[in-house]
C-alpha positions in Angstrom: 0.0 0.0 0.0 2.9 2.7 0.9 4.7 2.0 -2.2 1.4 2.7 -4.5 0.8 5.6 -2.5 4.7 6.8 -2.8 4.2 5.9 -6.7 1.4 8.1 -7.2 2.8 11.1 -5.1 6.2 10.9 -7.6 4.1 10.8 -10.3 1.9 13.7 -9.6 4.6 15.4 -8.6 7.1 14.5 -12.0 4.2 15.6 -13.8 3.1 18.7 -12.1 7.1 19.7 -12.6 7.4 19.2 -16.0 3.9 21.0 -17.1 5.9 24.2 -14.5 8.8 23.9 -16.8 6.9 23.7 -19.9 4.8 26.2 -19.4 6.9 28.6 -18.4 9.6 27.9 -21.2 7.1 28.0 -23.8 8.0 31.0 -26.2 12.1 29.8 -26.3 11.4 25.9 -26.6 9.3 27.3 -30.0 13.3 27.9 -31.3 16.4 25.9 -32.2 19.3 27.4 -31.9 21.8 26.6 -35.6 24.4 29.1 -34.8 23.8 32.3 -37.4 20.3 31.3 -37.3 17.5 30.3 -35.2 14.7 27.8 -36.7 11.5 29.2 -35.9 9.1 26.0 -34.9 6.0 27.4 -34.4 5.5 29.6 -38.1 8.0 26.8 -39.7 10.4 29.8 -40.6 14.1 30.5 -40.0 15.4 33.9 -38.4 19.0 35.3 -38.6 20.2 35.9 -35.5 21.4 39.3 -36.3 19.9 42.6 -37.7 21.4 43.8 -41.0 24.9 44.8 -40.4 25.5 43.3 -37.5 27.8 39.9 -37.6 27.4 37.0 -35.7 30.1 35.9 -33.7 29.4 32.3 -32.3 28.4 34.4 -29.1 26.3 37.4 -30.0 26.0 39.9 -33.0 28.7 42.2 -33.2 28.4 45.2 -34.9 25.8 48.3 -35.4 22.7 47.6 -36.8 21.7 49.9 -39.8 18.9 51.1 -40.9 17.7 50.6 -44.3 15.0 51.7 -46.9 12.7 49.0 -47.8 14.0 49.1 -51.2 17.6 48.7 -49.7 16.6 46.0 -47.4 15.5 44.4 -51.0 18.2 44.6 -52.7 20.2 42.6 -50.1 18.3 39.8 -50.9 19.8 38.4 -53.7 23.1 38.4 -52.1 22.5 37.6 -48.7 20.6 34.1 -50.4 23.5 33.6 -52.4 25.6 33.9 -49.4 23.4 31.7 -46.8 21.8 29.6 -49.3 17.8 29.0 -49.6 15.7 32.1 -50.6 16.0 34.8 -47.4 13.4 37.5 -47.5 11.5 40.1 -45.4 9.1 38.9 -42.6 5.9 39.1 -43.1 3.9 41.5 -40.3 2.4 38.3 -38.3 5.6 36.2 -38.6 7.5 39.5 -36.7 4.9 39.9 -34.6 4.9 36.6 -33.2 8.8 37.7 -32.0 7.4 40.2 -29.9 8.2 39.0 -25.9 5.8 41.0 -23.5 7.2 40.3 -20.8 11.0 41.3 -21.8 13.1 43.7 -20.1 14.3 46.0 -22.7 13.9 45.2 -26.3 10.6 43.3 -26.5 12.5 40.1 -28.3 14.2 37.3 -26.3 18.0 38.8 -26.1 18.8 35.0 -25.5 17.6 33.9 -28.9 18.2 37.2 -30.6 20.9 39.0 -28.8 22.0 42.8 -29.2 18.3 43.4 -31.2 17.8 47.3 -30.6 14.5 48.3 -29.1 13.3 50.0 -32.5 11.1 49.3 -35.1 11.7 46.8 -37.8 10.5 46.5 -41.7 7.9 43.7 -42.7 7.6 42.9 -46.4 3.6 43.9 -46.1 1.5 46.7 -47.1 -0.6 48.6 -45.1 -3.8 47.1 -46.6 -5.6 50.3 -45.7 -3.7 52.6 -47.0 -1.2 50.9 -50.0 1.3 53.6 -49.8 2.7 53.2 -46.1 4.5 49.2 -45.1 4.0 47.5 -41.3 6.3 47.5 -39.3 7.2 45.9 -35.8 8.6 48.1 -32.9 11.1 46.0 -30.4 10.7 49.4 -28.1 6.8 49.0 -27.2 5.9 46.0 -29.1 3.3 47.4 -31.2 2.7 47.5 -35.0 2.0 50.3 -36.5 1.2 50.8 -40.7 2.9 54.5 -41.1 6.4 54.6 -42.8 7.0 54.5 -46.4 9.0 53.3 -48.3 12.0 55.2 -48.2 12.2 55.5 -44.3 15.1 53.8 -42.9 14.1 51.3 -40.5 16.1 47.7 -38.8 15.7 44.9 -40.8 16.2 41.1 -39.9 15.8 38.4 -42.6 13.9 35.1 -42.4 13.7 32.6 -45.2 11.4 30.0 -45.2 11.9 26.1 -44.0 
């Protein structure tokens, strides 16, 4: 009788510990860390590590991180796939989004996963479907969204390129 009694309170107990862990690791066990890059589980996506012009260093991203017009963001692409492999291109609004950590100190983005990200806002790929002239972006500083810089307005760029 003690020893299915002692059975049951280990098991309860393994299992109430391991739904503590997982739930409170749930946004970084949606990553894999590859070096350079991090494969995104959840949206079935890969992120560099680093904004544009920063370099990774097996450690962190070294480096400042510029700012870029979308149509210079663009025109990276070609070489940065050549370099990397696969086809790398600009997030789309939700799959930036879903970066977002609210309850990050700082820059609203896990600094483990994506270290030395500034806490400013970063270019999507996606029109503002209400008004076609203005591009989403994501801010790192608050963690909104917003649909108000054109084009030409140099914002922080990180690349992501489908798995």
């Amino acid at each position: 009788m003690f020893s299915k009694m002692f059975f049951l309170i280990t098991k309860f107990t393994l299992l109430f510990a391991l739904f503590f862990f997982l739930s409170t690791y749930s946004y970084s066990k949606n990553f894999i860390d590859k070096g350079h890059y991090v494969i995104d589980l959840n949206k079935r996506i890969e992120w560099l590590k680093c904004s544009a012009g920063q370099i990774w260093n097996d450690f962190e991203c070294d480096g400042q991180a510029v700012r870029l017009s979308l149509d210079e963001a663009e025109m990276l692409l070609p070489k940065i796939s050549e370099e990397l492999g696969g086809y790398w291109r600009l997030p789309e609004k939700h799959e930036l989004q879903s970066l977002i950590c609210e309850e990050c100190k700082g820059s609203k983005i896990d600094s483990e996963i994506f270290p030395n990200t500034p806490a400013e806002p970063y270019w999507t790929g996606d029109r503002n479907w209400w008004s076609p002239k203005f591009f989403w972006s994501v801010n790192f500083f608050t963690g909104h969204t917003y649909g108000r810089f054109t084009a030409e307005k140099e914002l922080l760029v990180r690349f992501v390129r489908d798995r």
